[in-house]
Gaussian input, Z-matrix of N, CA and C with variables (Angstrom, degrees):
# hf/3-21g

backbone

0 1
 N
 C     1     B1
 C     2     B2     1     A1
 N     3     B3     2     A2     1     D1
 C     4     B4     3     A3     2     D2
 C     5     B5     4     A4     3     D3
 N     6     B6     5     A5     4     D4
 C     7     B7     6     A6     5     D5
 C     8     B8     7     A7     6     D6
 N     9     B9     8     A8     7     D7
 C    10    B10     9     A9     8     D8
 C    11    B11    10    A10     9     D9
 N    12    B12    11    A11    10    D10
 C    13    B13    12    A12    11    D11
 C    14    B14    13    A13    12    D12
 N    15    B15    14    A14    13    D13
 C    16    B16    15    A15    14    D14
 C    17    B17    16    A16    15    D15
 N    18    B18    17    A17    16    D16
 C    19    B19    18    A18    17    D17
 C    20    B20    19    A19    18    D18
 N    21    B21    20    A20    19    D19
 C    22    B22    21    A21    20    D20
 C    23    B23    22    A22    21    D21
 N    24    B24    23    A23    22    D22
 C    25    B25    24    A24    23    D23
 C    26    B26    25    A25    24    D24
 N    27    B27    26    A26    25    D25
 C    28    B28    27    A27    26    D26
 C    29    B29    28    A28    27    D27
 N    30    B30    29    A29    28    D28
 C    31    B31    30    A30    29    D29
 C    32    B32    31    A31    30    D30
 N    33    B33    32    A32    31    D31
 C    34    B34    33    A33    32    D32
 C    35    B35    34    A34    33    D33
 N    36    B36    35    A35    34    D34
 C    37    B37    36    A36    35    D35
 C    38    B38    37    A37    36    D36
 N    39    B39    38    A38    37    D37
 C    40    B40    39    A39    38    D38
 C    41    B41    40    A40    39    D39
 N    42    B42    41    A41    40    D40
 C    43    B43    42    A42    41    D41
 C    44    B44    43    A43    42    D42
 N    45    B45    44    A44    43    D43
 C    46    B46    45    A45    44    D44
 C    47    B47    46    A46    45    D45
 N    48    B48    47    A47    46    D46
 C    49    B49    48    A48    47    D47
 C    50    B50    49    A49    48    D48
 N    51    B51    50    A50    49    D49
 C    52    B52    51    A51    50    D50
 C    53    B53    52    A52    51    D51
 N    54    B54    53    A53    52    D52
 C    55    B55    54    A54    53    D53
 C    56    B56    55    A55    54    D54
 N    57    B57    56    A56    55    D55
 C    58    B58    57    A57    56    D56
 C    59    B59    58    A58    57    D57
 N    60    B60    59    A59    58    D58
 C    61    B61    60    A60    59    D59
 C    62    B62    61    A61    60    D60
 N    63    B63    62    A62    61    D61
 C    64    B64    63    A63    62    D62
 C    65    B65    64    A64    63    D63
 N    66    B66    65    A65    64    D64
 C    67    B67    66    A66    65    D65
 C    68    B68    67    A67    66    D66
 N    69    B69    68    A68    67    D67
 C    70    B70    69    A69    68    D68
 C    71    B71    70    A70    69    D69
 N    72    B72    71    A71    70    D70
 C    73    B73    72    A72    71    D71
 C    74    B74    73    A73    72    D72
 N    75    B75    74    A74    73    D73
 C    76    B76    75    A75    74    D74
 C    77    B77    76    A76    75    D75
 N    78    B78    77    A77    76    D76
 C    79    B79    78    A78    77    D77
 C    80    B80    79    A79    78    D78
 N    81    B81    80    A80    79    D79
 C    82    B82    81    A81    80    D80
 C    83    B83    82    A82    81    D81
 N    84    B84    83    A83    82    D82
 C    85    B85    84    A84    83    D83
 C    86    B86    85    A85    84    D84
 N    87    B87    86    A86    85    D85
 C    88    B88    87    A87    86    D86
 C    89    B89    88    A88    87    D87
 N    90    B90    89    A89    88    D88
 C    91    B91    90    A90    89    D89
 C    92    B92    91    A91    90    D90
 N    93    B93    92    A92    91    D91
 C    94    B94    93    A93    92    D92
 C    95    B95    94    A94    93    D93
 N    96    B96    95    A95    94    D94
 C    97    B97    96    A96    95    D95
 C    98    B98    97    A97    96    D96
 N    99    B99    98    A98    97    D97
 C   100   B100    99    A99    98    D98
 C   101   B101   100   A100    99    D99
 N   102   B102   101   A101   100   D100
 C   103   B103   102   A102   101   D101
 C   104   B104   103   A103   102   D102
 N   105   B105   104   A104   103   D103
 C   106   B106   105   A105   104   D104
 C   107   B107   106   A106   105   D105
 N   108   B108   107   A107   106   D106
 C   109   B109   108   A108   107   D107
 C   110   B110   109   A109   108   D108
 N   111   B111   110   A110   109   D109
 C   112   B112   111   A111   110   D110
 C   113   B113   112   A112   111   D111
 N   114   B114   113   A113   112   D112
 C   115   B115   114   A114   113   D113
 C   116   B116   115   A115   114   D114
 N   117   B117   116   A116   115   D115
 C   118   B118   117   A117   116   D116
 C   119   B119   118   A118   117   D117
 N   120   B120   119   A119   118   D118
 C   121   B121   120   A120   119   D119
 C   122   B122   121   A121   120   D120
 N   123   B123   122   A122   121   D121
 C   124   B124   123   A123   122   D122
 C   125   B125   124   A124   123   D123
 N   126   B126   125   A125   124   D124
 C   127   B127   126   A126   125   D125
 C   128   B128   127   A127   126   D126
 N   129   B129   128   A128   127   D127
 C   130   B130   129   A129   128   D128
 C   131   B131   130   A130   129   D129
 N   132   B132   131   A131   130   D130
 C   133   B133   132   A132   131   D131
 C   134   B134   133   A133   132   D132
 N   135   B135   134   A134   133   D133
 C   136   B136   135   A135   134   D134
 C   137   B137   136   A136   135   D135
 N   138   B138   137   A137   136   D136
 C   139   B139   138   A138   137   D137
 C   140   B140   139   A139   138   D138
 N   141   B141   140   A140   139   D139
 C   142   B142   141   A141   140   D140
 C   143   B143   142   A142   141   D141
 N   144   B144   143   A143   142   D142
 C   145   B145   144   A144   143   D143
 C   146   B146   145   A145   144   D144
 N   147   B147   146   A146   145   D145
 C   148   B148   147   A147   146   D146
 C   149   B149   148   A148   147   D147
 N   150   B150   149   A149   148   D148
 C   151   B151   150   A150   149   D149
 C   152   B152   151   A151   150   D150
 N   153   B153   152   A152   151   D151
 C   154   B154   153   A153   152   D152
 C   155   B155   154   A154   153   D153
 N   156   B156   155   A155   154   D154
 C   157   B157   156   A156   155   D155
 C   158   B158   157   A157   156   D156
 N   159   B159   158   A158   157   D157
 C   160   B160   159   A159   158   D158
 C   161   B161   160   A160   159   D159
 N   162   B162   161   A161   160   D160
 C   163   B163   162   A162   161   D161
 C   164   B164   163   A163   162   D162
 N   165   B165   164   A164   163   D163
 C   166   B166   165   A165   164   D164
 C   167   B167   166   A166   165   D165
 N   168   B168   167   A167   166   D166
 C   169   B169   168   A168   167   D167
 C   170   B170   169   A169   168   D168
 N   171   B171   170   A170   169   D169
 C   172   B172   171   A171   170   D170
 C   173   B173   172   A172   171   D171
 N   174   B174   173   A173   172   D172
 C   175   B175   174   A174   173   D173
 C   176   B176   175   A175   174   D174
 N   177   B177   176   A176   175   D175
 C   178   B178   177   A177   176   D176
 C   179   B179   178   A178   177   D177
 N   180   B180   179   A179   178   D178
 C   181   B181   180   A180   179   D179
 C   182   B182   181   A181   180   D180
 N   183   B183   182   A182   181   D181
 C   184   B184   183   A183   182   D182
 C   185   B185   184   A184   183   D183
 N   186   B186   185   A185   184   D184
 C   187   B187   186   A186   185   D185
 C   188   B188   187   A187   186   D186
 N   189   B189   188   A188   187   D187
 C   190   B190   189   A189   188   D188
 C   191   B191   190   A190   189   D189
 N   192   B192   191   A191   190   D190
 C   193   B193   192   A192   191   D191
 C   194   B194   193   A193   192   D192
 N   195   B195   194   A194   193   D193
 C   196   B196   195   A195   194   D194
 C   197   B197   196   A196   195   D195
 N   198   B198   197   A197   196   D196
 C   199   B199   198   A198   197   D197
 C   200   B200   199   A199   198   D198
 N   201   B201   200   A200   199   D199
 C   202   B202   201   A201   200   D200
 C   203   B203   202   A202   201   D201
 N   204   B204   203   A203   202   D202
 C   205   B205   204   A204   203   D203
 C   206   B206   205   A205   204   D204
 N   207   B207   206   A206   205   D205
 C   208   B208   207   A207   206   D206
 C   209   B209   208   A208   207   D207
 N   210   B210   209   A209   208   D208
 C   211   B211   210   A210   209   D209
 C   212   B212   211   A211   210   D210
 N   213   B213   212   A212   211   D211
 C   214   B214   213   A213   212   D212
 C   215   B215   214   A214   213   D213
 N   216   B216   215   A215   214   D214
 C   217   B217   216   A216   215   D215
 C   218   B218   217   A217   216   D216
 N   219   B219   218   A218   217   D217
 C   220   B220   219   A219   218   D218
 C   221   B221   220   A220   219   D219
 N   222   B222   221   A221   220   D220
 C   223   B223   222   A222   221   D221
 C   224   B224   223   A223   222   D222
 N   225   B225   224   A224   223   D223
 C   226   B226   225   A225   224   D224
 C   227   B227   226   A226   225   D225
 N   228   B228   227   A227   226   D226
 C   229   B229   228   A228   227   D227
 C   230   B230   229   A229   228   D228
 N   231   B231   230   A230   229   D229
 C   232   B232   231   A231   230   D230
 C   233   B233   232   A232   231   D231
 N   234   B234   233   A233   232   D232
 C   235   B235   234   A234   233   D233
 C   236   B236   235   A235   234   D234
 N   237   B237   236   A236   235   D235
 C   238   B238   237   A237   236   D236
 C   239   B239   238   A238   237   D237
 N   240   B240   239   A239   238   D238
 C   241   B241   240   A240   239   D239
 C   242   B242   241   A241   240   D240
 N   243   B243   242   A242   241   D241
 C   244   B244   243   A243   242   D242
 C   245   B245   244   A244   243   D243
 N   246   B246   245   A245   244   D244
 C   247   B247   246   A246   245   D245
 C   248   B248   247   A247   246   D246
 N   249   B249   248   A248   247   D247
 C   250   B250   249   A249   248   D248
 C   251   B251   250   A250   249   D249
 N   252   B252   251   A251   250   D250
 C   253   B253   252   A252   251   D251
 C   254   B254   253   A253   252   D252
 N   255   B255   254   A254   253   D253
 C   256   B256   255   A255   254   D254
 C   257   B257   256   A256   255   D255
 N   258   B258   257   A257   256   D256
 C   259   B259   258   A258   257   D257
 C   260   B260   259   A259   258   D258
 N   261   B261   260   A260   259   D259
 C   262   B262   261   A261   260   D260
 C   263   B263   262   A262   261   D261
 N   264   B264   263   A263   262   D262
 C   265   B265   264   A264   263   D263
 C   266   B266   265   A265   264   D264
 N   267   B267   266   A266   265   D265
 C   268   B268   267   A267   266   D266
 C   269   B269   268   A268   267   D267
 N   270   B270   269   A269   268   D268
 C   271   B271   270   A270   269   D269
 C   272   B272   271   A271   270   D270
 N   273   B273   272   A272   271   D271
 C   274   B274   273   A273   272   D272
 C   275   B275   274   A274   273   D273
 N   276   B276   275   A275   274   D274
 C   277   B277   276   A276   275   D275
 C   278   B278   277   A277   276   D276
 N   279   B279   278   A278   277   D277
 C   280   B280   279   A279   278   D278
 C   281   B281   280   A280   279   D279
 N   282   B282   281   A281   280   D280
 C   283   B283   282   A282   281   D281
 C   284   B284   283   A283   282   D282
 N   285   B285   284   A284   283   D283
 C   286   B286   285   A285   284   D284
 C   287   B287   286   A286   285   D285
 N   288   B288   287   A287   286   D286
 C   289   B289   288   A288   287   D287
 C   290   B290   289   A289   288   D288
 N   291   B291   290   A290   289   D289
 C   292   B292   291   A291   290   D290
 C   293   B293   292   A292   291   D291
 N   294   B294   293   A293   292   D292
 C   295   B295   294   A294   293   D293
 C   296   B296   295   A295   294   D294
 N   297   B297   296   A296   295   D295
 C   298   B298   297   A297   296   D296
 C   299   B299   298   A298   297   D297
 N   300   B300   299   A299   298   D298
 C   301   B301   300   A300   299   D299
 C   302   B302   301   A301   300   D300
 N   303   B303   302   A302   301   D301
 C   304   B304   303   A303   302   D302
 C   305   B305   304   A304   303   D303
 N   306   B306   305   A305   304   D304
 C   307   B307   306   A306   305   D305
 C   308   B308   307   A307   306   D306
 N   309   B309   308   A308   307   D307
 C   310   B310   309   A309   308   D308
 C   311   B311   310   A310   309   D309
 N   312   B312   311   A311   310   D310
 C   313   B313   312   A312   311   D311
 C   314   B314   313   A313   312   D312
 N   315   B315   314   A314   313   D313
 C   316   B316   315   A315   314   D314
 C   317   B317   316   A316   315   D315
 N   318   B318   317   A317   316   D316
 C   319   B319   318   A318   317   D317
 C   320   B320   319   A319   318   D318
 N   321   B321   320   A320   319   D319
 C   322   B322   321   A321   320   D320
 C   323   B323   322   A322   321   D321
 N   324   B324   323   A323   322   D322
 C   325   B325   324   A324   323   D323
 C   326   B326   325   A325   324   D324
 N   327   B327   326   A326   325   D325
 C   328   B328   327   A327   326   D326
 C   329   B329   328   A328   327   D327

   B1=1.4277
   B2=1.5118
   B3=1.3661
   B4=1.7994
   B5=2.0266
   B6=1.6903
   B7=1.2227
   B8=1.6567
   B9=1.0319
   B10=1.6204
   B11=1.6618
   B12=1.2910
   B13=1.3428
   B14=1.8311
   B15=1.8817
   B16=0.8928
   B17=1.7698
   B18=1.9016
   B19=1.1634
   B20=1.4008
   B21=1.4978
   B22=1.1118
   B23=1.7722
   B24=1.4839
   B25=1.6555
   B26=1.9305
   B27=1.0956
   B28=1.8908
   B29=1.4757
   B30=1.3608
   B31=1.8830
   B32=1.2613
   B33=1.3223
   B34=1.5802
   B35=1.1563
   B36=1.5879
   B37=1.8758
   B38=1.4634
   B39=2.1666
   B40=1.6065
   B41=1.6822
   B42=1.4375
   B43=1.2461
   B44=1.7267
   B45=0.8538
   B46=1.4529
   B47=1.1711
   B48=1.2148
   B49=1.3363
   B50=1.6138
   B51=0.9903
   B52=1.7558
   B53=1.5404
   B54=1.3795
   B55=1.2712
   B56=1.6783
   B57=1.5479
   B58=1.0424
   B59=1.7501
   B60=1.7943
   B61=1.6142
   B62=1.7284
   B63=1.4521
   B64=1.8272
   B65=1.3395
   B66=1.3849
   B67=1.0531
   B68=1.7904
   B69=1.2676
   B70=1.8819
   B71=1.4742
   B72=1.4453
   B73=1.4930
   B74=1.7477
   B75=1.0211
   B76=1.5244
   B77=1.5848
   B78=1.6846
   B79=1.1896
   B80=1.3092
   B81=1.2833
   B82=1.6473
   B83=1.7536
   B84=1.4762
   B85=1.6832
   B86=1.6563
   B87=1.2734
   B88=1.5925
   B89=1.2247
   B90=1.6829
   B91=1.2098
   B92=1.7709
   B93=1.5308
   B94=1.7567
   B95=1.5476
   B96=1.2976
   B97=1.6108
   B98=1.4380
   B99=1.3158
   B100=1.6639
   B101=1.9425
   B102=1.3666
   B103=1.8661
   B104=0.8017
   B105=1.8849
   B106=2.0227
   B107=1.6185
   B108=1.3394
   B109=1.6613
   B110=1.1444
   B111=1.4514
   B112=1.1745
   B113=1.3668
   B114=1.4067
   B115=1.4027
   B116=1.8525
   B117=1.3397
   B118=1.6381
   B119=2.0128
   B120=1.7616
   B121=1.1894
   B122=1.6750
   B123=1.0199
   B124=1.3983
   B125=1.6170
   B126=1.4645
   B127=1.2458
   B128=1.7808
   B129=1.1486
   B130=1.8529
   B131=1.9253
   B132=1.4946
   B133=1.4807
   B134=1.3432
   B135=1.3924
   B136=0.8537
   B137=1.6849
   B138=1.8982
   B139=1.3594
   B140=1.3872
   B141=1.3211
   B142=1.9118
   B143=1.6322
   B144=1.3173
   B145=1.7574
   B146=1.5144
   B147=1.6360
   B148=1.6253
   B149=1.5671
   B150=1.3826
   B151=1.3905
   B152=1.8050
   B153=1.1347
   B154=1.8058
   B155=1.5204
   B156=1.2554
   B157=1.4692
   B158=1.8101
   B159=1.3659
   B160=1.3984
   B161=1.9846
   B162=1.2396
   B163=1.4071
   B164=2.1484
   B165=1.3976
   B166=1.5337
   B167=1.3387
   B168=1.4602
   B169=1.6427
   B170=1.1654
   B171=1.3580
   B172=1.4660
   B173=1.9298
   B174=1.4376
   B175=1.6620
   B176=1.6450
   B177=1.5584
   B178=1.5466
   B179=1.1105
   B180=1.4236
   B181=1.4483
   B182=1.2777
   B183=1.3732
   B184=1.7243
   B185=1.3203
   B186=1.7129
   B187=1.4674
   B188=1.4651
   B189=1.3299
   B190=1.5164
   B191=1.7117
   B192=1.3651
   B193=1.5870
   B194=1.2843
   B195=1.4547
   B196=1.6159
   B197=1.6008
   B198=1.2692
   B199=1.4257
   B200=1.2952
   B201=1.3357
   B202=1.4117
   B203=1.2908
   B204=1.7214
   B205=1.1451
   B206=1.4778
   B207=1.0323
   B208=1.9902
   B209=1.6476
   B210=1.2271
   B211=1.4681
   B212=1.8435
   B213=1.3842
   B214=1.2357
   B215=1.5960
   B216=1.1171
   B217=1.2927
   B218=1.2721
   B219=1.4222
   B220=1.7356
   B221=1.7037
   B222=1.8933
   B223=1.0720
   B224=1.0912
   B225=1.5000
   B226=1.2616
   B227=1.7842
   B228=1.4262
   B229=1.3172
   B230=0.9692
   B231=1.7945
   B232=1.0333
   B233=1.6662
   B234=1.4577
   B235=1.0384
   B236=1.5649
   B237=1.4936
   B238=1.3460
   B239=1.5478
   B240=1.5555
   B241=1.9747
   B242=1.2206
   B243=1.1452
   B244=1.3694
   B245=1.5556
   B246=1.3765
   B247=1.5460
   B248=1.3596
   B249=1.3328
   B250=1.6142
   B251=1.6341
   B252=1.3261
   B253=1.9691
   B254=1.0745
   B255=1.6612
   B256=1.4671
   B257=1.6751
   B258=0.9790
   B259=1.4303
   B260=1.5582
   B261=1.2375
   B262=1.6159
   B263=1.6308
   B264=1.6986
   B265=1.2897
   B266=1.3530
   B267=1.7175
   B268=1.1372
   B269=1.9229
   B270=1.5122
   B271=1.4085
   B272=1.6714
   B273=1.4186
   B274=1.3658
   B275=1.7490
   B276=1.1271
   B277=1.5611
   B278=1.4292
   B279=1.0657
   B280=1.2900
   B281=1.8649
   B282=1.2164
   B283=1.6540
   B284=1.7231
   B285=1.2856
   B286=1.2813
   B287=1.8408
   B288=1.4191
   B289=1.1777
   B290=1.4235
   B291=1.8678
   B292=1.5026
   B293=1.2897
   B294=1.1648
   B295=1.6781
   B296=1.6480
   B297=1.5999
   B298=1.5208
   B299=1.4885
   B300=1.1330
   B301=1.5646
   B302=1.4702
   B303=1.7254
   B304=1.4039
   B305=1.7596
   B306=1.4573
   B307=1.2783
   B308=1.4850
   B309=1.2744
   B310=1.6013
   B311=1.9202
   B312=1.2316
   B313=1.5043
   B314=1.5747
   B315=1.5476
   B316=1.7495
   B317=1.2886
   B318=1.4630
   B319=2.0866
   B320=1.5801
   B321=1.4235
   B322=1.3870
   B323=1.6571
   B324=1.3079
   B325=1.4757
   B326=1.5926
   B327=1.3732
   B328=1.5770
   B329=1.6988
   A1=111.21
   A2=110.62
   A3=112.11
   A4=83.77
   A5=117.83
   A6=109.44
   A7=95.67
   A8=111.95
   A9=94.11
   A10=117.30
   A11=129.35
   A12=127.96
   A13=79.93
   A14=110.27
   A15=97.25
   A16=103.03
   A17=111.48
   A18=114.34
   A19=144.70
   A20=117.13
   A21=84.00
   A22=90.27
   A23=109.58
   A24=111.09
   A25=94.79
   A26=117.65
   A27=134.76
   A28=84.12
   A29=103.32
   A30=108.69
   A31=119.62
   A32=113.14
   A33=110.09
   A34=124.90
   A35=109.36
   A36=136.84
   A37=82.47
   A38=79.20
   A39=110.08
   A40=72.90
   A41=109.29
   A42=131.53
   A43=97.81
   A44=142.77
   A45=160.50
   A46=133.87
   A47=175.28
   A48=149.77
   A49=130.45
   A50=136.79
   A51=148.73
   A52=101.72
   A53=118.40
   A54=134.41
   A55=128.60
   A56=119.90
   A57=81.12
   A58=109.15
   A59=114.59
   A60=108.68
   A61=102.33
   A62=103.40
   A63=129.60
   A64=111.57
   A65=139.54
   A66=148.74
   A67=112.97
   A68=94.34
   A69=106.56
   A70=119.26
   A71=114.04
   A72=112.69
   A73=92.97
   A74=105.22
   A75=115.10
   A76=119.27
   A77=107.56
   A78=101.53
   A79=103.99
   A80=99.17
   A81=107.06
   A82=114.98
   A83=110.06
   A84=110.01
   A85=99.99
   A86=119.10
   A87=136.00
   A88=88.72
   A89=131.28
   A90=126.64
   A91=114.00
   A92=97.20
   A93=109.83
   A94=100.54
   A95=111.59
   A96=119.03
   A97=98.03
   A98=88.98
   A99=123.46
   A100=101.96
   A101=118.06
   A102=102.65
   A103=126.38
   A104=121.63
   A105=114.77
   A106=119.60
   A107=108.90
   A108=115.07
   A109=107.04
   A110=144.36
   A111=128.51
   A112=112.41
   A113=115.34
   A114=124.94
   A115=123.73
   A116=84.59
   A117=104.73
   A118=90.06
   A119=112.05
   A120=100.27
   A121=132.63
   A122=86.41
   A123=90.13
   A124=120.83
   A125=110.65
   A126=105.04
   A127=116.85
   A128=97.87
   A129=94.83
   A130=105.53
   A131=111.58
   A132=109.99
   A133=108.17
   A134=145.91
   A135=142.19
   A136=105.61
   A137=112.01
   A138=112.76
   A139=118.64
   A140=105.54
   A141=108.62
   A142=88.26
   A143=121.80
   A144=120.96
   A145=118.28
   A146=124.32
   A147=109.28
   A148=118.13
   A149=120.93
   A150=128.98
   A151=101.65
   A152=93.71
   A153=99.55
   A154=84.63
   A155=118.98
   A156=134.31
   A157=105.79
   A158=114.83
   A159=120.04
   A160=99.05
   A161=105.55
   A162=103.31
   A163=90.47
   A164=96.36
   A165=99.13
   A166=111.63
   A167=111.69
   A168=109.10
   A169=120.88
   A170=126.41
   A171=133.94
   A172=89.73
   A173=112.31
   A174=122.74
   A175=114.51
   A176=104.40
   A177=95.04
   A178=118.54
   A179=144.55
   A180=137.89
   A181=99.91
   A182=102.27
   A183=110.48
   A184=136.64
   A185=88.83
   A186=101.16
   A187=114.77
   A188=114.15
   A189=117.48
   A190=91.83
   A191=100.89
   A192=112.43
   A193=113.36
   A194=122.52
   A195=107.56
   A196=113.42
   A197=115.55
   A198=118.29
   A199=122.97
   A200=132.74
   A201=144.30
   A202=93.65
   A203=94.42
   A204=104.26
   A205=136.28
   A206=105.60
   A207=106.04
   A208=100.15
   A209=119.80
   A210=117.92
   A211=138.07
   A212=87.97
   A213=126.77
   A214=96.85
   A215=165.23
   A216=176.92
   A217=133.54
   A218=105.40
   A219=95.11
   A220=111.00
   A221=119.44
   A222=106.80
   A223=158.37
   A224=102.16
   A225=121.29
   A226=112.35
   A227=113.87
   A228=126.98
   A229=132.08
   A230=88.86
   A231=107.20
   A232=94.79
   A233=144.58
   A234=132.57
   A235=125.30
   A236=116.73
   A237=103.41
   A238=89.68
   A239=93.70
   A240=108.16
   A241=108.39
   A242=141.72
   A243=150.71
   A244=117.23
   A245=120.69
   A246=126.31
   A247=116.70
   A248=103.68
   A249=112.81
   A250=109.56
   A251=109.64
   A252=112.31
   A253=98.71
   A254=114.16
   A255=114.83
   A256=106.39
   A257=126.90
   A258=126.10
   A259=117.87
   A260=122.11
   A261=120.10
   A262=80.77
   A263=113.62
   A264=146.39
   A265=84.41
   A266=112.23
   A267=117.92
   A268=102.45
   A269=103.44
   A270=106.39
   A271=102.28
   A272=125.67
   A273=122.04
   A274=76.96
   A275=150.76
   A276=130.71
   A277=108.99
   A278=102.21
   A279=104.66
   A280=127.30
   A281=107.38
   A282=114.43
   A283=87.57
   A284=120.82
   A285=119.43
   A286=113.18
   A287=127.75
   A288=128.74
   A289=104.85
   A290=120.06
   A291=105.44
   A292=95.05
   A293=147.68
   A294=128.03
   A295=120.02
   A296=98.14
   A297=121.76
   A298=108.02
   A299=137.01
   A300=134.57
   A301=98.27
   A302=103.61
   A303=141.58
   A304=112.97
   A305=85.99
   A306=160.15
   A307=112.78
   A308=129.65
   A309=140.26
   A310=92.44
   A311=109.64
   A312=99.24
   A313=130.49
   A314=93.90
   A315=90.25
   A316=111.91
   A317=104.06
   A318=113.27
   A319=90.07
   A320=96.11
   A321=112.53
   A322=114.54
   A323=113.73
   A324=106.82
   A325=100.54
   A326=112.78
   A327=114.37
   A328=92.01
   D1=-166.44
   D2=-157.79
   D3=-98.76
   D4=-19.01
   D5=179.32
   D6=71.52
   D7=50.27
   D8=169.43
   D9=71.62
   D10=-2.98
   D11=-160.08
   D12=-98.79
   D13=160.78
   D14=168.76
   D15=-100.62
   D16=-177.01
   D17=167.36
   D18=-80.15
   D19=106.08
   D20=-145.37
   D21=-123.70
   D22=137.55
   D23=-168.74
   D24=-112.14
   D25=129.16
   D26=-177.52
   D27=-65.52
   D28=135.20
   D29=170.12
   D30=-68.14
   D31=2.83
   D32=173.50
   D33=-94.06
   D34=-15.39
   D35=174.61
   D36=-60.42
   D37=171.38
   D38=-170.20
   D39=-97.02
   D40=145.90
   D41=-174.19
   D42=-130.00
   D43=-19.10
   D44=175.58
   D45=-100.04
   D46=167.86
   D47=63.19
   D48=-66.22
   D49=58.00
   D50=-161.49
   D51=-66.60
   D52=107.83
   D53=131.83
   D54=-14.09
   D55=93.57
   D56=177.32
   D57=-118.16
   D58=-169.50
   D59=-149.10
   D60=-73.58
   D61=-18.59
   D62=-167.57
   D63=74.19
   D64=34.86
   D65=-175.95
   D66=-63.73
   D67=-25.47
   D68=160.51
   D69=-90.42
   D70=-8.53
   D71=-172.93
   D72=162.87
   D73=-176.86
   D74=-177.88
   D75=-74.15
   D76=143.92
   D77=-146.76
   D78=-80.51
   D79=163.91
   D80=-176.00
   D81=-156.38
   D82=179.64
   D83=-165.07
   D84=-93.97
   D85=141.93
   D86=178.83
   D87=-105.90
   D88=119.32
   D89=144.68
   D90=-87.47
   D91=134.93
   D92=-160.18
   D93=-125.30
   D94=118.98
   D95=-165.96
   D96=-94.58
   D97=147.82
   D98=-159.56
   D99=-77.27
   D100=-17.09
   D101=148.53
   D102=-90.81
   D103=-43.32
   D104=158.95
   D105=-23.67
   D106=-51.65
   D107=-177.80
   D108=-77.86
   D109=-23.23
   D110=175.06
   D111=-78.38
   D112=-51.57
   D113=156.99
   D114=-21.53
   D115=-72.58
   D116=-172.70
   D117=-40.22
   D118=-66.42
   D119=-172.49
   D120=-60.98
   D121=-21.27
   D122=169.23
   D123=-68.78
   D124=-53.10
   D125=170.49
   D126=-56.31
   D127=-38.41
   D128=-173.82
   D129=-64.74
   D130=-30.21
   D131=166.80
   D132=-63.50
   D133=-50.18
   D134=-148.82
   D135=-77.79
   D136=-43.26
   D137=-179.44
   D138=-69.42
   D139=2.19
   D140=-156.63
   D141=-113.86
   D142=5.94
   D143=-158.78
   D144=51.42
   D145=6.55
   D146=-164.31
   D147=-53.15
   D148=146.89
   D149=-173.27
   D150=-102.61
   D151=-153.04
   D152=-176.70
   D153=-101.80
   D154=-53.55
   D155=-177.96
   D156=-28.33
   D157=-40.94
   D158=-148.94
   D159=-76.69
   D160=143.75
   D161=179.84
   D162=-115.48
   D163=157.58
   D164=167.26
   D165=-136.15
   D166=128.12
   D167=172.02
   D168=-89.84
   D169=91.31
   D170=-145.46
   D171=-84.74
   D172=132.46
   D173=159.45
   D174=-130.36
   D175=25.24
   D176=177.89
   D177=-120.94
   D178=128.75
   D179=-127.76
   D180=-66.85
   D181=162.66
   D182=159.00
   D183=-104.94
   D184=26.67
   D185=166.17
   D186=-98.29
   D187=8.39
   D188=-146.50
   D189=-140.78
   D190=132.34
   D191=-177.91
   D192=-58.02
   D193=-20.99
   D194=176.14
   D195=-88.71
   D196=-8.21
   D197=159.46
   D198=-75.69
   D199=-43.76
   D200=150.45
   D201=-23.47
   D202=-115.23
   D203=-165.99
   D204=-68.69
   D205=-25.52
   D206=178.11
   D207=-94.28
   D208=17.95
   D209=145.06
   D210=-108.21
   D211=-55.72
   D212=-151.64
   D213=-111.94
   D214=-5.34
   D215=-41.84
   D216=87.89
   D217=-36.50
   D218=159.74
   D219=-93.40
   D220=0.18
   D221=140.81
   D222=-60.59
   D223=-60.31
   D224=148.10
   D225=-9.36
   D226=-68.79
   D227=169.92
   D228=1.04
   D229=-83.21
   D230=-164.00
   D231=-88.38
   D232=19.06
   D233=-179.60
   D234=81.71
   D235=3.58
   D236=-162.64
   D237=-97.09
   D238=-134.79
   D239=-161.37
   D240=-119.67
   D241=148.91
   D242=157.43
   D243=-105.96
   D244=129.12
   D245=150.29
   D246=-115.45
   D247=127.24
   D248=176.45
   D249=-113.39
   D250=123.85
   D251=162.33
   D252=-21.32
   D253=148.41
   D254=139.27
   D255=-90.47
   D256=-0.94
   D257=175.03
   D258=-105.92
   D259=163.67
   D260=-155.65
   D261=-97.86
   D262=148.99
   D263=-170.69
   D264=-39.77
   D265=138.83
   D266=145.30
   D267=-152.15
   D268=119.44
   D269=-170.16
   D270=-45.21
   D271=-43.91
   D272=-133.49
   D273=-80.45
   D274=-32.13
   D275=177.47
   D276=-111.91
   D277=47.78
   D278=151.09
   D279=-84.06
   D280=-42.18
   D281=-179.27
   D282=-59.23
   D283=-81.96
   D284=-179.20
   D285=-17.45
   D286=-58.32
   D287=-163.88
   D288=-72.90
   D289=-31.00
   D290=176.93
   D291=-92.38
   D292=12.03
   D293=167.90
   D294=-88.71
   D295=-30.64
   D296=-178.02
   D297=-92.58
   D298=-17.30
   D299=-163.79
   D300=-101.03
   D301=132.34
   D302=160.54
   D303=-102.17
   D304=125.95
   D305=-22.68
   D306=-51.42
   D307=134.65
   D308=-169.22
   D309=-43.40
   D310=135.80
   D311=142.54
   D312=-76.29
   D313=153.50
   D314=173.04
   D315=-117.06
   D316=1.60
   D317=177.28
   D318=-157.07
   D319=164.67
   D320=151.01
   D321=-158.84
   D322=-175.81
   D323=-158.42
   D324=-153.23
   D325=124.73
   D326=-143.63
   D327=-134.17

């Protein structure tokens, strides 16, 4: 075990390994370093204006880089909140899930 130490990965490490579908060729692993992704979210908070204030109701997988990061990571970022379903996407309750979900969203990303 880590014995109590915490984990700690250098921002220049592969922080990732992403799956991808192989739609150019057969699929294979993307290793994605752990400052690009911090970066990347940060910049995508910064172009989107997110505040700390901002909540996101994330429905796009988290196997998939726009769920990562253009959800869940350029929140993070910018400091605000995330709510995720516990149930797999279904458009028809969706209005229901942003009318009923605490903390309210103020975006989401589909």
């Amino acid at each position: 075990g880590l014995n109590g130490q915490p984990l700690v990965n250098p921002e220049k490490d592969v922080c990732l390994l992403l799956r991808t579908s192989g739609t150019t060729s057969r699929p294979k692993g993307v290793p994605l370093f752990q400052d690009a992704l911090i970066n990347n979210g940060a910049i995508l908070a910064a172009s989107m204006q997110l505040k700390e204030a901002d909540v996101v109701y994330s429905v796009m997988p988290l196997f998939h880089i726009g769920g990562i990061l253009g959800t869940i990571l350029c929140t993070l970022a910018s400091g605000g909140s995330i709510c995720c379903d516990s149930e797999p996407f279904d458009p028809s309750r969706m209005i229901d899930a942003l009318a009923l979900s605490q903390p309210q969203p103020t975006w989401y990303s589909s």
